[in-house]
MILOTI-548928 format. One record per residue: residue in three letters; residue number from 1; x, y, z of N, C-alpha, C, CB in turn. Coordinates in steps of 0.05 Angstrom, whole numbers. Glycine has a CB too. Layout:
residues N
ala NUM X Y Z X Y Z X Y Z X Y Z
...
This chain:
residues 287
unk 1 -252 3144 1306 -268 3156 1285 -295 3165 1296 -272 3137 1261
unk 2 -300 3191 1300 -324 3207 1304 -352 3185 1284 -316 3245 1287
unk 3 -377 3189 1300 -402 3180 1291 -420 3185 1301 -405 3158 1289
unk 4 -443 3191 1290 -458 3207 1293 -482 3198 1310 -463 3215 1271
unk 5 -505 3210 1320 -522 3200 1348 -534 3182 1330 -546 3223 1367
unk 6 -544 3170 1310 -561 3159 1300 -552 3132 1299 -568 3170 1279
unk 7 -523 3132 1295 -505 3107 1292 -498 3101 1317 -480 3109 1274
unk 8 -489 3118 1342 -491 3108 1371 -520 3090 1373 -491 3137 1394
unk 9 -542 3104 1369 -570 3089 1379 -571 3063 1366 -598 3106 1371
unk 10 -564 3068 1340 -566 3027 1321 -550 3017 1328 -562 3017 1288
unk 11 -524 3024 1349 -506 3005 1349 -511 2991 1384 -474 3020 1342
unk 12 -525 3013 1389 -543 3001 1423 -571 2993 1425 -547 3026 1445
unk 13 -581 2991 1406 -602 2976 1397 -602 2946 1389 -608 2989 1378
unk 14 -581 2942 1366 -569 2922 1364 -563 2902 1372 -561 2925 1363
unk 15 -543 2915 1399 -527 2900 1426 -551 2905 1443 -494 2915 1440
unk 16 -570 2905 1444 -593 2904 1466 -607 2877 1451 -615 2938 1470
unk 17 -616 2879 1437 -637 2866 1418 -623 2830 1412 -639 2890 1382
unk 18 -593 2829 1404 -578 2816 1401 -577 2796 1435 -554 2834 1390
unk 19 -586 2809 1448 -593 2804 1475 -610 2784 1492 -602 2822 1480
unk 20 -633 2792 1476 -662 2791 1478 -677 2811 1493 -668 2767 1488
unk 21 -668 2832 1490 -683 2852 1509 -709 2862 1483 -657 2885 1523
unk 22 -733 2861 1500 -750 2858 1478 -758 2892 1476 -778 2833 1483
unk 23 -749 2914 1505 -759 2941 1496 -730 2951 1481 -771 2961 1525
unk 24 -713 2936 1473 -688 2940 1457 -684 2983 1443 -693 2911 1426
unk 25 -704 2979 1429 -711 3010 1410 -712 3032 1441 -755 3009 1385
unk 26 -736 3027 1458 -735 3043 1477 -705 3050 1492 -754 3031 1494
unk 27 -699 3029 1505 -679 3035 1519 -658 3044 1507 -675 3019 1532
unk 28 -644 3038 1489 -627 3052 1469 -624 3087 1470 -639 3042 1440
unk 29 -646 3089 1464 -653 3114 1464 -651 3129 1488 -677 3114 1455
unk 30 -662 3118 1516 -660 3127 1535 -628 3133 1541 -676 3111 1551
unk 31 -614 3112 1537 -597 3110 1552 -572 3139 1526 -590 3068 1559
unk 32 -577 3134 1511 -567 3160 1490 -575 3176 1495 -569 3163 1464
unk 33 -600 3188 1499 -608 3207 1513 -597 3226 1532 -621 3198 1520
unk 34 -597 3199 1558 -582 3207 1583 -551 3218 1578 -581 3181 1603
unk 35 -543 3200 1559 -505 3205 1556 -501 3233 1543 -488 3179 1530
unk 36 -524 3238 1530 -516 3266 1520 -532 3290 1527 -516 3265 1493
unk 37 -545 3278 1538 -563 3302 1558 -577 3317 1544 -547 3323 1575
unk 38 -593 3304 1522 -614 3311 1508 -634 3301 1514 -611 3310 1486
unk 39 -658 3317 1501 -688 3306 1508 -693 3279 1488 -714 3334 1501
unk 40 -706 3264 1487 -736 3256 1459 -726 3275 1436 -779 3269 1470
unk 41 -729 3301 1434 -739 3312 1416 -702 3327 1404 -768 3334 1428
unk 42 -699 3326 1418 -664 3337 1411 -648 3319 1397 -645 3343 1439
unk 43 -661 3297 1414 -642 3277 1400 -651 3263 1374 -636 3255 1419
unk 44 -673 3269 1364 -682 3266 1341 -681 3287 1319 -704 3261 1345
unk 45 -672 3311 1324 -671 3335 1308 -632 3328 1306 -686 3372 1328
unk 46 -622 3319 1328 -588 3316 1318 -584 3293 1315 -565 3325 1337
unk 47 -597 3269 1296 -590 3240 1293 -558 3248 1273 -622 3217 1274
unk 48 -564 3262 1257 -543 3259 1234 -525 3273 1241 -550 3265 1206
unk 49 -522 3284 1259 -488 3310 1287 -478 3282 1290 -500 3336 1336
unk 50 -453 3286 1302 -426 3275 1307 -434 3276 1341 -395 3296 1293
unk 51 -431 3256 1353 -426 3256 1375 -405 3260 1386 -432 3243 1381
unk 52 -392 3270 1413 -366 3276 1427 -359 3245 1429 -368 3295 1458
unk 53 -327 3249 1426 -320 3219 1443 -324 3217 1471 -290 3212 1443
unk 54 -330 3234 1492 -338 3231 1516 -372 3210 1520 -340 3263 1526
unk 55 -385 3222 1504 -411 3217 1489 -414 3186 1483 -412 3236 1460
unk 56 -394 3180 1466 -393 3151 1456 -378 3132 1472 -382 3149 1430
unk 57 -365 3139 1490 -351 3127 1520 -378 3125 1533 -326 3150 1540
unk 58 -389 3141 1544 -413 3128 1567 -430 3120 1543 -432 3152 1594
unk 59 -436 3120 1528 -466 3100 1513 -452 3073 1519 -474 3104 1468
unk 60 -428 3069 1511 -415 3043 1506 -412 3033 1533 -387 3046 1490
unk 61 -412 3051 1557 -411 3038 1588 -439 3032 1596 -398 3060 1611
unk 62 -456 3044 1593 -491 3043 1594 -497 3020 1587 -508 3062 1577
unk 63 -487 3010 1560 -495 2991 1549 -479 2964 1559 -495 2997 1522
unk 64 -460 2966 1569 -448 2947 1581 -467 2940 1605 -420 2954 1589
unk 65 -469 2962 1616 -486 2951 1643 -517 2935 1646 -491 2977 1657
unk 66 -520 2958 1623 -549 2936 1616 -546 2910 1602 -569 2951 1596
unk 67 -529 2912 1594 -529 2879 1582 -513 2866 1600 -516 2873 1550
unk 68 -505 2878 1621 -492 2856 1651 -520 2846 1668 -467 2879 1681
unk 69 -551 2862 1663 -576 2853 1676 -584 2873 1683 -577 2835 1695
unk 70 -572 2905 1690 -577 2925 1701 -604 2939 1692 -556 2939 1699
unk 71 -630 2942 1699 -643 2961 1686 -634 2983 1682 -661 2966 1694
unk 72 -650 2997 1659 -645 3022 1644 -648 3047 1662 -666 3025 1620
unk 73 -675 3035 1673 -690 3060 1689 -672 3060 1715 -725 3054 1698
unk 74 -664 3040 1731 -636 3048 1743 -607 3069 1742 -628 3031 1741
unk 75 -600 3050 1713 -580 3067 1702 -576 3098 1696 -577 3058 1683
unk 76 -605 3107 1693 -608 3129 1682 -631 3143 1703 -616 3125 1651
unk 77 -632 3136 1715 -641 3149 1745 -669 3153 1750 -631 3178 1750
unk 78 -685 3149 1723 -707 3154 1716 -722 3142 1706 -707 3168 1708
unk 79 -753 3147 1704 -772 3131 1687 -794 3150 1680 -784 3106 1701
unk 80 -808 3140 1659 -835 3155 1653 -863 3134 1655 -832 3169 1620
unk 81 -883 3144 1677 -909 3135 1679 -933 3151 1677 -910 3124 1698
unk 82 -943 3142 1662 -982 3159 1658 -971 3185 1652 -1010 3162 1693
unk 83 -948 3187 1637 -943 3216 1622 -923 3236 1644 -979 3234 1617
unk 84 -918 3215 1675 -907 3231 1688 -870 3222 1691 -925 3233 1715
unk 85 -854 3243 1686 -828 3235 1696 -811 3233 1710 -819 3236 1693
unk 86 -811 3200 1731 -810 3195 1769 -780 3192 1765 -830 3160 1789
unk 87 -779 3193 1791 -744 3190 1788 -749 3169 1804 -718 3216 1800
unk 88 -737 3138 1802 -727 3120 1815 -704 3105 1816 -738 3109 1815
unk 89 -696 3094 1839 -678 3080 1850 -684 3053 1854 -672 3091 1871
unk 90 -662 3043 1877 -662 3008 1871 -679 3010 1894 -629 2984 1872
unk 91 -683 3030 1911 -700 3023 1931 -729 3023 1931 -695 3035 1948
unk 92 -738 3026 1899 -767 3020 1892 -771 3003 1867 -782 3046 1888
unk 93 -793 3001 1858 -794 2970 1836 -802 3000 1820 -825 2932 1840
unk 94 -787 2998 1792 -795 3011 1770 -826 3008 1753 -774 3006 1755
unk 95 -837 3030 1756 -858 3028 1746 -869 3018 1717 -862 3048 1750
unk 96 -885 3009 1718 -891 2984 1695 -914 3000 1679 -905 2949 1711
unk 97 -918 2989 1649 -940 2999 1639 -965 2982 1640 -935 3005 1616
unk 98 -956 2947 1653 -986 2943 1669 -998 2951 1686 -989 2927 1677
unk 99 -976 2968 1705 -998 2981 1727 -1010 3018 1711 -974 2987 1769
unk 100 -1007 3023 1696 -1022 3046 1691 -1049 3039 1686 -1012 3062 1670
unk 101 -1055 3014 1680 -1087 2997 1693 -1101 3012 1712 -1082 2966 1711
unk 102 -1081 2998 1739 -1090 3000 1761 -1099 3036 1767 -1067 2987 1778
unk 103 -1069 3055 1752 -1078 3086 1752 -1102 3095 1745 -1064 3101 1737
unk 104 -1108 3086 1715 -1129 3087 1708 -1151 3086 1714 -1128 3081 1699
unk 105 -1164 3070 1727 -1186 3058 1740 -1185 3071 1768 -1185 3026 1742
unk 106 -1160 3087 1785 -1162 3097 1808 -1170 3123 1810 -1142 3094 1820
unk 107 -1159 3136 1773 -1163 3160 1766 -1201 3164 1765 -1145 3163 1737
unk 108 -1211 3140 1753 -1243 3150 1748 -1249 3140 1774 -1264 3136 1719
unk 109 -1240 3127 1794 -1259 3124 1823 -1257 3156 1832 -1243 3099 1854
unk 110 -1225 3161 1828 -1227 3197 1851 -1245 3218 1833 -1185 3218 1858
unk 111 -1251 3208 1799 -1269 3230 1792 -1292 3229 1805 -1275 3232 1766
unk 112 -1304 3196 1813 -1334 3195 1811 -1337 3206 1842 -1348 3162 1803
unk 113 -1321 3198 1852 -1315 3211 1884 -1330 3245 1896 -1275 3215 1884
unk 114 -1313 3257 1874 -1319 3282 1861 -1299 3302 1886 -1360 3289 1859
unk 115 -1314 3329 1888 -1292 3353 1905 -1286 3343 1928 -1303 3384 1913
unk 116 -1259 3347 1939 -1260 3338 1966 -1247 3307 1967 -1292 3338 1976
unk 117 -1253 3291 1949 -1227 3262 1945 -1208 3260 1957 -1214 3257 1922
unk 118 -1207 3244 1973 -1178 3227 1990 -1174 3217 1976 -1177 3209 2015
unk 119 -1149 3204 1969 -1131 3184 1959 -1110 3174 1973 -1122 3192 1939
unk 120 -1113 3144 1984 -1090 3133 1990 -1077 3114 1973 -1093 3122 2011
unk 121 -1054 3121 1972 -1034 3100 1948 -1011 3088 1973 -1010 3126 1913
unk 122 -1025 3057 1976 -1011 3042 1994 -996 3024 1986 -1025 3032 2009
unk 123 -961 3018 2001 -943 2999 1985 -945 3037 1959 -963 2953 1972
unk 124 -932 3048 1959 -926 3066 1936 -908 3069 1923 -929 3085 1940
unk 125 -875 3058 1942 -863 3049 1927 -843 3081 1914 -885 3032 1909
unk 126 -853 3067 1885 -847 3112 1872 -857 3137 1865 -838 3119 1851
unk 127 -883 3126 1887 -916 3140 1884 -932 3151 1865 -919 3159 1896
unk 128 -911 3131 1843 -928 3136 1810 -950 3137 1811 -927 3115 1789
unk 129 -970 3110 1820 -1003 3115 1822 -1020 3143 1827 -1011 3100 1845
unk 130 -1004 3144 1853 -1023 3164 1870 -1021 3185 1850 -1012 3173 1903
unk 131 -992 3196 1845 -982 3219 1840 -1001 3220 1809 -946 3218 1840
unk 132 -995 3194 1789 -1017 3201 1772 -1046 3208 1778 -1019 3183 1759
unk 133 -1060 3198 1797 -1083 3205 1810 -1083 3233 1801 -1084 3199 1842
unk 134 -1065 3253 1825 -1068 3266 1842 -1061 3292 1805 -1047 3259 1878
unk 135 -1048 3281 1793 -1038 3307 1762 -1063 3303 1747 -1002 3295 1734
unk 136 -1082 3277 1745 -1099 3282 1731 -1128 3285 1753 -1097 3260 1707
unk 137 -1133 3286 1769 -1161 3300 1785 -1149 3316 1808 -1185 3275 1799
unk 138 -1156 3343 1792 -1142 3367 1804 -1156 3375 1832 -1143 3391 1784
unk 139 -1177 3367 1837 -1195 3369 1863 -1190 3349 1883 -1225 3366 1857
unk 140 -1173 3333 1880 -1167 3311 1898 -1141 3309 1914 -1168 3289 1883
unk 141 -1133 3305 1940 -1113 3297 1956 -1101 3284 1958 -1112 3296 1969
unk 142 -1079 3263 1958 -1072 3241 1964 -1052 3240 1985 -1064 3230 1943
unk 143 -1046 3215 1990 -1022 3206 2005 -1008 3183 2003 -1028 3205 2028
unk 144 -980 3191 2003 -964 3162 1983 -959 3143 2015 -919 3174 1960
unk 145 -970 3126 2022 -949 3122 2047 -929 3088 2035 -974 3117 2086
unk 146 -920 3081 2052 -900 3062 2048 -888 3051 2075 -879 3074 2031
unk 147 -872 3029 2079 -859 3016 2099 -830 3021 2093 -867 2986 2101
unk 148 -817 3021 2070 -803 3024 2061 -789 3065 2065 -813 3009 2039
unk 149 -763 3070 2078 -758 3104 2091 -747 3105 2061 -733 3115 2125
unk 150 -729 3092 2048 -716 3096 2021 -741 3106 1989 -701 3061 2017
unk 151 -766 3079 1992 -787 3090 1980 -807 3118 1972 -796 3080 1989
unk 152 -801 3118 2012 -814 3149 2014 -793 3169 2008 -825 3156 2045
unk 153 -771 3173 2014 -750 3195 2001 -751 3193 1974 -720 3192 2010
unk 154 -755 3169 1960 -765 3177 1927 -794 3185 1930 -763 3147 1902
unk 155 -810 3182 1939 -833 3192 1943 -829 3223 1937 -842 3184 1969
unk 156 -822 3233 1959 -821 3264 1964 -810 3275 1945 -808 3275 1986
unk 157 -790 3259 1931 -766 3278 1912 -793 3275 1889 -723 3258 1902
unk 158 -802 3252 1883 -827 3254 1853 -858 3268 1868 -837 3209 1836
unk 159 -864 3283 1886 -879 3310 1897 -866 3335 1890 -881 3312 1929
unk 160 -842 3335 1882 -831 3363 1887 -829 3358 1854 -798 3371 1911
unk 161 -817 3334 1845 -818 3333 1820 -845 3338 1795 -809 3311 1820
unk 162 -869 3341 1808 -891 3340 1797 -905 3360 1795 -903 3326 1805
unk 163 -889 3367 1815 -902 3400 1832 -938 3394 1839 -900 3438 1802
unk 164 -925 3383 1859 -962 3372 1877 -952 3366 1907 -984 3332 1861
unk 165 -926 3387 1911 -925 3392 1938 -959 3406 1951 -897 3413 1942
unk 166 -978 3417 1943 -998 3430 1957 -1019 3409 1959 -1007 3457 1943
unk 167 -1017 3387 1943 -1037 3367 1951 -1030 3338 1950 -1060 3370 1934
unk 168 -999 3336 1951 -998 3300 1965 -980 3305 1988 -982 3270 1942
unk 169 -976 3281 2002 -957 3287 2027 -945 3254 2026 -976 3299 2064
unk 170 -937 3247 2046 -917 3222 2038 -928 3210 2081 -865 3236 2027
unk 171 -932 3190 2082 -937 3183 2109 -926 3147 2108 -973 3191 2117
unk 172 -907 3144 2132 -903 3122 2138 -926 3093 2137 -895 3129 2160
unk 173 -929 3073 2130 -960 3059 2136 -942 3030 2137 -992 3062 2106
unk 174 -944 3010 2150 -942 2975 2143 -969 2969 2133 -935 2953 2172
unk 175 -976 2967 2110 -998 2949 2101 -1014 2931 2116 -989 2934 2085
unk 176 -993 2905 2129 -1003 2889 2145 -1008 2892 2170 -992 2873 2143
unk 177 -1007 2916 2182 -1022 2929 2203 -1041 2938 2199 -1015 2944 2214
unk 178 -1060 2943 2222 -1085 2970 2218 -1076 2996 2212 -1102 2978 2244
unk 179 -1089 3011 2197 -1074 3041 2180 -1075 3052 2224 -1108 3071 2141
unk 180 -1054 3067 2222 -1048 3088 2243 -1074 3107 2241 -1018 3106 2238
unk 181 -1081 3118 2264 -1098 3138 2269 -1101 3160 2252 -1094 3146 2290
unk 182 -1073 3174 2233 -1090 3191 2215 -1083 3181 2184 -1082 3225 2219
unk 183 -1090 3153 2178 -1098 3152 2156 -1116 3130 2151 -1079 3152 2143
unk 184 -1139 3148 2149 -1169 3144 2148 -1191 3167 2135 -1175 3141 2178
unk 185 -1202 3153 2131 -1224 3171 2124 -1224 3176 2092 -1219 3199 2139
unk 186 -1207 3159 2078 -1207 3152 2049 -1233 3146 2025 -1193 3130 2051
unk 187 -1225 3159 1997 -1252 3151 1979 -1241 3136 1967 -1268 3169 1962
unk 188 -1220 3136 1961 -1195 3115 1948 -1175 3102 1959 -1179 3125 1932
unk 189 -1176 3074 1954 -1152 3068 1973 -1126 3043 1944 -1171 3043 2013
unk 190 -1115 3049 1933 -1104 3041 1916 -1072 3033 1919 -1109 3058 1899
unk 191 -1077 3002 1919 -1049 2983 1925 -1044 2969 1903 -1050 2962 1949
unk 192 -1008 2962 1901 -992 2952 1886 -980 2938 1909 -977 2969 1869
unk 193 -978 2914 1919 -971 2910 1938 -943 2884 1921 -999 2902 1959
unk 194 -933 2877 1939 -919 2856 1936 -932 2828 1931 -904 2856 1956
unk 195 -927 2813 1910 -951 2787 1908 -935 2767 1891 -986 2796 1891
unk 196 -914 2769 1883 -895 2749 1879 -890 2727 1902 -872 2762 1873
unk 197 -898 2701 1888 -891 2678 1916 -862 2675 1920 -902 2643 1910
unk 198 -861 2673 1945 -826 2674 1955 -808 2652 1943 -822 2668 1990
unk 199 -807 2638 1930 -798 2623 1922 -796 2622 1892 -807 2608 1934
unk 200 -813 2638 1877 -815 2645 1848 -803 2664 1844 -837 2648 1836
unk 201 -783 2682 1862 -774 2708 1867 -744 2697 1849 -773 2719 1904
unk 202 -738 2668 1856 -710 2660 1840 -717 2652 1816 -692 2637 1853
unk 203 -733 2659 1804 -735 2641 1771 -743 2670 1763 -764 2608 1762
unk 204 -745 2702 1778 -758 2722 1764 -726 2729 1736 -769 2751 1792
unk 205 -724 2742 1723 -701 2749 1710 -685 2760 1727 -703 2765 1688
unk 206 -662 2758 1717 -636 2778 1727 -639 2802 1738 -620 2786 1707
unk 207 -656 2820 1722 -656 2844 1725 -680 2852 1743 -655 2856 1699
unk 208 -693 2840 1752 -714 2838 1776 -699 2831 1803 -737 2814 1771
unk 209 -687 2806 1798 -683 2783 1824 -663 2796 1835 -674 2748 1817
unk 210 -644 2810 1819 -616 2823 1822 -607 2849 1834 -606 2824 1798
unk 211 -634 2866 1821 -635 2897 1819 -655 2907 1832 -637 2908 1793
unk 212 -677 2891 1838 -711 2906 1848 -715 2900 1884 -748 2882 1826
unk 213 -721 2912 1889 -727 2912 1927 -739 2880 1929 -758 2942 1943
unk 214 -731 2857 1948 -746 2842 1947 -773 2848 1967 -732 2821 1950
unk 215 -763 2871 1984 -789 2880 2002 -806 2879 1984 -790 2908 2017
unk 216 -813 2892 1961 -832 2902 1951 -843 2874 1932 -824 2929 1939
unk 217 -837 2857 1926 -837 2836 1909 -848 2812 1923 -808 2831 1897
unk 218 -840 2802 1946 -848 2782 1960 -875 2788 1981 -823 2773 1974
unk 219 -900 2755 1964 -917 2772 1969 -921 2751 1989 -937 2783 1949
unk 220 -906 2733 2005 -909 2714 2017 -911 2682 1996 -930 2724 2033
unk 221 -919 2650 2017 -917 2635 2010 -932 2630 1983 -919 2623 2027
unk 222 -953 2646 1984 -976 2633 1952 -985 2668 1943 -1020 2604 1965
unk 223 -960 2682 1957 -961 2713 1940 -996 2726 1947 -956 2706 1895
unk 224 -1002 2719 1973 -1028 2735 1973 -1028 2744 2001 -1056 2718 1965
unk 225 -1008 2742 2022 -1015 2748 2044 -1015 2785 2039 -995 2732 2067
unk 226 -1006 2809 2024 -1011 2831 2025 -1048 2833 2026 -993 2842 2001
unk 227 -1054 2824 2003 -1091 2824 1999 -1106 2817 2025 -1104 2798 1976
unk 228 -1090 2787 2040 -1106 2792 2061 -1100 2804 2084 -1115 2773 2067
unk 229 -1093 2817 2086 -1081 2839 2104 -1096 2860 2096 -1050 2844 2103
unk 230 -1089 2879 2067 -1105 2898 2068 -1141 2902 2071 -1096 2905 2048
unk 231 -1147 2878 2057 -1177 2875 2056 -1184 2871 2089 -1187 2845 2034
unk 232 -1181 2855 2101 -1183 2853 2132 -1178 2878 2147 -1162 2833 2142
unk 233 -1153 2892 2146 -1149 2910 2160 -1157 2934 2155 -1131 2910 2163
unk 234 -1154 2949 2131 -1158 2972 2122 -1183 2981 2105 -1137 2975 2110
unk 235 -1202 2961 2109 -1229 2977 2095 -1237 2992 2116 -1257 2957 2084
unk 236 -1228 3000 2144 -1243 3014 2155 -1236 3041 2155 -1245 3004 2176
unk 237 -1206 3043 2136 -1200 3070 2133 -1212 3082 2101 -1165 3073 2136
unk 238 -1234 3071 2094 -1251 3079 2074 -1271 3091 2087 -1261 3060 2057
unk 239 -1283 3111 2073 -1307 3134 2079 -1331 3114 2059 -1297 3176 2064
unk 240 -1356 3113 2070 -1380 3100 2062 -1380 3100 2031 -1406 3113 2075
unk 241 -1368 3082 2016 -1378 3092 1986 -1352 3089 1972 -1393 3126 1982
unk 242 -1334 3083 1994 -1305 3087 1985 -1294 3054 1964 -1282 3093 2020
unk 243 -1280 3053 1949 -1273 3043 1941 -1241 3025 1939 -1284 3053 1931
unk 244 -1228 3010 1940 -1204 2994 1948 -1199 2980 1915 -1210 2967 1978
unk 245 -1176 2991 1904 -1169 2980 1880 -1136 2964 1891 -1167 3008 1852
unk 246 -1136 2946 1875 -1110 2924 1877 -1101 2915 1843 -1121 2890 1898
unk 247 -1063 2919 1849 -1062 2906 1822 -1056 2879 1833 -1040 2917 1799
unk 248 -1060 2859 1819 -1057 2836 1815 -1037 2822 1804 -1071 2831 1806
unk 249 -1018 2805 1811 -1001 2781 1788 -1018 2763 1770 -982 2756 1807
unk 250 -1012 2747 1751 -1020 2725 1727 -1044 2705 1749 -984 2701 1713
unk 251 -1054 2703 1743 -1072 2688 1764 -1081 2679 1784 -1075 2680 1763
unk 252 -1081 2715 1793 -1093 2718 1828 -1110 2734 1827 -1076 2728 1852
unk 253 -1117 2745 1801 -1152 2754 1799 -1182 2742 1821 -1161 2741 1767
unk 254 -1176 2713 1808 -1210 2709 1828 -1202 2700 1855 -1235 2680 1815
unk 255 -1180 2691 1870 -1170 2689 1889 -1180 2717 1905 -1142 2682 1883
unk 256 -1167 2733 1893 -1176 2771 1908 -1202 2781 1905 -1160 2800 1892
unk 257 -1209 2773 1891 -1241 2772 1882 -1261 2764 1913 -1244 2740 1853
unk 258 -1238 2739 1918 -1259 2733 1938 -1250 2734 1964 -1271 2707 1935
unk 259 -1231 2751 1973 -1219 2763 1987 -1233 2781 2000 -1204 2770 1978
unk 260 -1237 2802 1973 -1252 2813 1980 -1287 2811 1993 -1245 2824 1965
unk 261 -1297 2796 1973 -1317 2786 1983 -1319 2776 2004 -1324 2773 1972
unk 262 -1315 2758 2016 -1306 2749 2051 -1304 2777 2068 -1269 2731 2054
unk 263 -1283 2800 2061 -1297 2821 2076 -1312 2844 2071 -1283 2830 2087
unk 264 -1338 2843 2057 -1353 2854 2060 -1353 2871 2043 -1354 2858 2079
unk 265 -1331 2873 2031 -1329 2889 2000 -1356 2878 1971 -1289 2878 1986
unk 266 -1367 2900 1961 -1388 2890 1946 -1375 2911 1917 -1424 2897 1962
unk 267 -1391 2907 1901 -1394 2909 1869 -1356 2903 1863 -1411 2948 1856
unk 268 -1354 2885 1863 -1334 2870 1856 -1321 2873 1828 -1342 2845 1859
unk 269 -1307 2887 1821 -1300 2894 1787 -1268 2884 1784 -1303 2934 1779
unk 270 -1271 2872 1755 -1237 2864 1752 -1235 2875 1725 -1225 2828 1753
unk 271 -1214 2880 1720 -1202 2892 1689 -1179 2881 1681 -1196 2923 1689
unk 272 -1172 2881 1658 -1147 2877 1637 -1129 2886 1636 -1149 2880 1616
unk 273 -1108 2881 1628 -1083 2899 1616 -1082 2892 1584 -1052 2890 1631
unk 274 -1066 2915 1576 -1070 2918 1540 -1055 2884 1539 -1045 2953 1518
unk 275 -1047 2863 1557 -1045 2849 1543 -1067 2823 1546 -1020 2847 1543
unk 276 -1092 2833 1554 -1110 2816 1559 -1108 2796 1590 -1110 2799 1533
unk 277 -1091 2804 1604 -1082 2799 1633 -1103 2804 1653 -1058 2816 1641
unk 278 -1114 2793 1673 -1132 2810 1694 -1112 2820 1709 -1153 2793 1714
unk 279 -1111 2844 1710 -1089 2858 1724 -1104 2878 1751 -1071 2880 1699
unk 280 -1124 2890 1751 -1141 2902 1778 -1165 2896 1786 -1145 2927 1777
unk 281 -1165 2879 1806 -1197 2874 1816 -1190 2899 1839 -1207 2835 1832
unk 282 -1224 2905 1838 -1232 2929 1853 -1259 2919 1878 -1244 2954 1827
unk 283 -1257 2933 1896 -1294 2940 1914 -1293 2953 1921 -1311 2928 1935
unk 284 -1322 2959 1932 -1332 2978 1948 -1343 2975 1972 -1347 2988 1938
unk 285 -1339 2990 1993 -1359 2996 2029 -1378 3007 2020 -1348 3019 2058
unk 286 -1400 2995 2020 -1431 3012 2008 -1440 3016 2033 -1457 2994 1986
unk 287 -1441 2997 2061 -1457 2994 2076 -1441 2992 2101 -1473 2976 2069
């Protein structure tokens, strides 16, 4: 018996929610979306149309998968951050709406920066950051780099996807090295690094522990050896004035705080996430 998109979405809403999946309404939608190859807006103008039985075969496989632990944004190839839409894979950690924090705050360093702004987005992963950077301060350059060759091929595919092939590029980097000879000379240097302790990596959910790169997740024994690596190594690829933003895990705020402080980093700033979380401590090379 034929039924219509509106009754596909409550009946995958449902079986999500019935779950405990708490973005239940979102993903539903996404994943109907995808099956029928409509936008947001299509699929809200045809709630009360009849869907194809082809149509109601993959919602009903989608939703199996996700309720086997699979993320959405996997399943469906895609995600949306800071208004932009990245395409990722298992070979990067899906972008979160705690780190549009970290965007945020990288976005007003490359304004205050002003014409001429470098931007490095290090550990990038699906170069959401940067790439947000780089769509909202139109005078600024970036560069996604990564350790990860799988990362950076999503990299390039969300440059072409953004259309900011003329001002980002994608460059190899290990974090825990000194940056290579040409990447330097930065006003921004903005990391998401791995900071999960190796051992808290097995109590993360299913759909993390199961599905997400552990490269990118393990941040060592007490989840901080990325911070001291970057702070140590890479303030020297900042330009005088330049600034180093980091997101943070649940209470490794003043730990990085003083990380930074130890090297020489000054006006020391930390911020929130909408859920009252310290999610980005920031500094600066003044001197």
């Amino acid at each position: 018996m034929a039924t219509t998109y509106n009754n596909l979405y409550l009946d995958a809403r449902r079986k999500l929610k019935a779950a405990g999946i708490s973005s239940a309404q979102l993903e539903a939608r996404e994943m109907v979306c995808y099956a029928s190859g409509k936008s947001k807006e299509e699929l809200y103008r045809d709630l009360s149309l009849y869907a194809s039985d082809q149509v109601e075969k993959t919602v009903l496989e989608l939703t199996q998968r996700r309720l086997a632990g699979e993320p959405v944004a996997y399943i469906i190839g895609e995600w949306e951050f800071y208004g932009l839409t990245l395409d990722v894979s298992r070979e990067v950690l899906i972008p979160r709406m705690d780190t549009e924090v970290l965007a945020e705050q990288a976005i007003l360093a490359a304004r205050a920066a002003g014409e001429g702004c470098r931007v490095l987005d290090l550990c990038a992963g699906s170069g959401c950051v940067g790439l947000a950077v780089a769509a909202n301060v139109p005078e600024c350059r970036a560069v996604l780099a990564d350790v990860s060759e799988g990362a950076l091929r999503i990299c390039r595919q969300n440059i072409r996807r953004c259309g900011l092939n003329d001002r980002v590029i994608c460059a190899y980097a290990d974090a825990k090295l000194p940056p290579l000879p040409a990447l330097w000379d930065f006003d921004v240097i903005v990391c998401n690094p791995p900071y999960i302790p190796s051992l808290d990596i097995l109590t993360l959910d299913v759909s993390v522990k199961e599905y997400e790169p552990h490269l990118a997740l393990d941040g060592g024994e007490d989840g901080l050896d990325f911070y001291r690596a970057v702070c140590s190594k890479w303030k020297g690829a900042l330009r005088l004035g330049g600034r180093l933003l980091f997101e943070v895990g649940i209470g490794q705020a003043s730990d990085v705080e003083i990380l930074l402080g130890q090297n020489g980093f000054e006006d020391i700033q930390t911020f929130p996430d909408t859920q009252g979380i310290l999610r980005v401590v920031s500094g600066a090379i003044n001197e």
